[in-house]
C-alpha positions in Angstrom: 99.6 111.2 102.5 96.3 111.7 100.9 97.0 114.4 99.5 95.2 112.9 100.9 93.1 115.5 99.6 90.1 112.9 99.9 91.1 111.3 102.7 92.5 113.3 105.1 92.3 116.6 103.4 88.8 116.8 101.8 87.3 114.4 104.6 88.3 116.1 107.7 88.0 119.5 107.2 84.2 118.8 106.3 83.6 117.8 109.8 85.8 120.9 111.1 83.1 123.2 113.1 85.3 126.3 113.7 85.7 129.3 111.0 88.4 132.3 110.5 87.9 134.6 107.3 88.5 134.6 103.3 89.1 130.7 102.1 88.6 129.1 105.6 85.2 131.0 105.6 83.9 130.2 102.0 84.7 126.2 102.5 82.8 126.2 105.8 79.8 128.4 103.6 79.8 125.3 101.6 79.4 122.6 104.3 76.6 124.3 105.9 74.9 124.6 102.6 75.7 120.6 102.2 74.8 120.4 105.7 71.4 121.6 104.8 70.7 120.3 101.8 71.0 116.9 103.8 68.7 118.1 105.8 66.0 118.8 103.3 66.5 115.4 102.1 66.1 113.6 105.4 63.1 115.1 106.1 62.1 114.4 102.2 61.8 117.6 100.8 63.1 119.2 97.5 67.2 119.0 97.9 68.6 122.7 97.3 71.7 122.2 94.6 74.8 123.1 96.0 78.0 123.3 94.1 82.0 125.3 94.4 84.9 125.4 93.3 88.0 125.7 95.1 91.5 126.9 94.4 94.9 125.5 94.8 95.3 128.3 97.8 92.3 128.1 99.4 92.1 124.5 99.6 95.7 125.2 101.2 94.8 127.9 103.4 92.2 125.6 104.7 94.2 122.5 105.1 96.7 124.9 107.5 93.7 126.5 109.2 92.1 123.0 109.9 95.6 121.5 111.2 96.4 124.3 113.5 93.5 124.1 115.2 92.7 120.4 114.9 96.0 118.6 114.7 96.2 115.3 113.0 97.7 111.8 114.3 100.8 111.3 111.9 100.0 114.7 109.7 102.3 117.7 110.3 101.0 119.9 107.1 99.1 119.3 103.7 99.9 121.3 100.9 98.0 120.3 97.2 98.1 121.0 93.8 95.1 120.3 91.3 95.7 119.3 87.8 93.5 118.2 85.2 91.5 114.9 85.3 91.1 114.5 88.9 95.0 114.6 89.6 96.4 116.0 92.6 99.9 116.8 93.6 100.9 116.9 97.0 103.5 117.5 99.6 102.4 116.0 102.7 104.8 116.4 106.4 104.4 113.2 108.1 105.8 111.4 111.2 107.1 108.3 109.5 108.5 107.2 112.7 104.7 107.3 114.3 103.5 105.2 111.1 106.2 102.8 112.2 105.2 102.7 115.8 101.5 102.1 114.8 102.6 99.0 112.2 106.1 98.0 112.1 107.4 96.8 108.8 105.0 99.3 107.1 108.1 101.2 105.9 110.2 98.2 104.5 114.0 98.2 105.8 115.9 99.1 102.6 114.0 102.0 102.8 113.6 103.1 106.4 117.5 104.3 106.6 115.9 107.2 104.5 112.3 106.9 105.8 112.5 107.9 109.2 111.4 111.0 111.6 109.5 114.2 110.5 109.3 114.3 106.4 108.3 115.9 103.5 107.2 113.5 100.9 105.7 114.7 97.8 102.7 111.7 96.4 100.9 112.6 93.4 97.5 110.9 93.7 94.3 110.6 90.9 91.2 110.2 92.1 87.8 108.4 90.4 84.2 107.7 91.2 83.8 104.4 91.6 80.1 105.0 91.8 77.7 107.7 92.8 79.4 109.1 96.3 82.5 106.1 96.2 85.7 107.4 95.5 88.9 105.3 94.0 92.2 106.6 94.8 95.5 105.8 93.0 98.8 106.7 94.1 100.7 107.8 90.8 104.3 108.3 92.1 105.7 109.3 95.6 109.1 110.8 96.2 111.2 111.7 99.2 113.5 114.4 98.0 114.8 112.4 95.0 114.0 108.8 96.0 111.0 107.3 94.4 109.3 105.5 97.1 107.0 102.2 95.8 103.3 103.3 95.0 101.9 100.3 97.5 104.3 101.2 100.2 102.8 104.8 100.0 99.6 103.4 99.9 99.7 101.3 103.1 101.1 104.4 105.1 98.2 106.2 103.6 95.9 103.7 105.0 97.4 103.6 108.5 97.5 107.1 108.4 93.8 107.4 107.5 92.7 104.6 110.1 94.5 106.2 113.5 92.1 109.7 112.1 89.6 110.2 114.8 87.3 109.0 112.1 88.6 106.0 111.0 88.6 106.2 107.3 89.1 103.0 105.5 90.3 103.7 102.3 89.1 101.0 100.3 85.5 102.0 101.0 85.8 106.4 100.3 82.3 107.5 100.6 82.3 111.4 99.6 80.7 113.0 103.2 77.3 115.3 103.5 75.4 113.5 100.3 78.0 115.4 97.5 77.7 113.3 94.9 80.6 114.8 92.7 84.0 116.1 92.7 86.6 117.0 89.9 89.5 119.1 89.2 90.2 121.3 86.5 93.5 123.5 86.2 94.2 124.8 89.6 90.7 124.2 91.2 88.4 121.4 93.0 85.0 121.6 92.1 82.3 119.5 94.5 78.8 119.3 94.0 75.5 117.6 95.7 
């Protein structure tokens, strides 16, 4: 559910190698230019700045492209919304019924009647820096349809979810990849910078 921008949006696609056109092209642009400056600073030379901003729709057009052709344990599709202090909206297609698999009881039984198969939930998330590179995330309301689902039941799909990832991300311990030291949102755009 990370809207998992952070998590399984923002984290994954920066290890995605493959590129298409337009949006899918200018994010990769922007790893490989983190991807360098990492370089430079492993081999202790001066670290070239790198920053972007991203849109609403090409952080979306991304998140498609990245799930086509790398599919996801548990994630069907990722669609986000940026809002002002580091808020993000999000309507995420998951495969409750894999969660379930994965960790019975996750999905508590009052709730599972509803909570079941393939579905769209929409969790609005905030992010923080916790420090320089270590990122907080808090689950600010979660809805299926017009059920509000319980912010720590959201967040320990989210953390199942993000665990069975090829990468294993522990969400209690975000580390922002390729030495970028900063991200933020403004309006309708991410911004990142090293």
């Amino acid at each position: 559910m990370r809207a998992f921008i952070l998590a399984l949006g923002l984290y994954f696609s920066f290890v995605h190698p493959a590129a298409a056109g337009g949006p899918v092209e200018k994010m990769l642009d922007f790893f490989g230019r983190l991807r360098k400056a990492e370089t430079e600073q492993a081999a202790h030379r001066a670290v070239p700045h790198v920053e972007t901003r991203f849109s609403d729709g090409e952080v979306n057009e991304y998140l498609a492209y990245a799930l086509k052709t790398r599919p996801r344990p548990g994630v069907k599709s990722i669609h986000v919304e940026f809002a002002n202090g580091n808020y993000i909206a999000t309507t995420v297609m998951a495969d409750l019924d894999a969660l379930e698999r994965w960790k019975p009881g996750t999905i508590p039984g009052a709730l599972r009647w509803v909570l079941s198969g393939t579905k769209s939930l929409r969790v609005d998330l905030r992010f923080r820096q916790t420090t320089d590179k270590l990122v907080g995330l808090s689950v600010e309301k979660a809805y299926y349809q017009d059920l509000r689902i319980p912010a720590l039941v959201v967040e320990a799909m989210m953390k199942i979810l993000a665990a069975r990832q090829p990468e294993h991300y522990d969400l209690n311990h975000l580390t922002l990849p390729m030495r970028l030291r900063r991200m933020w949102t403004t309006g309708h755009t991410i911004s990142g910078m090293n």
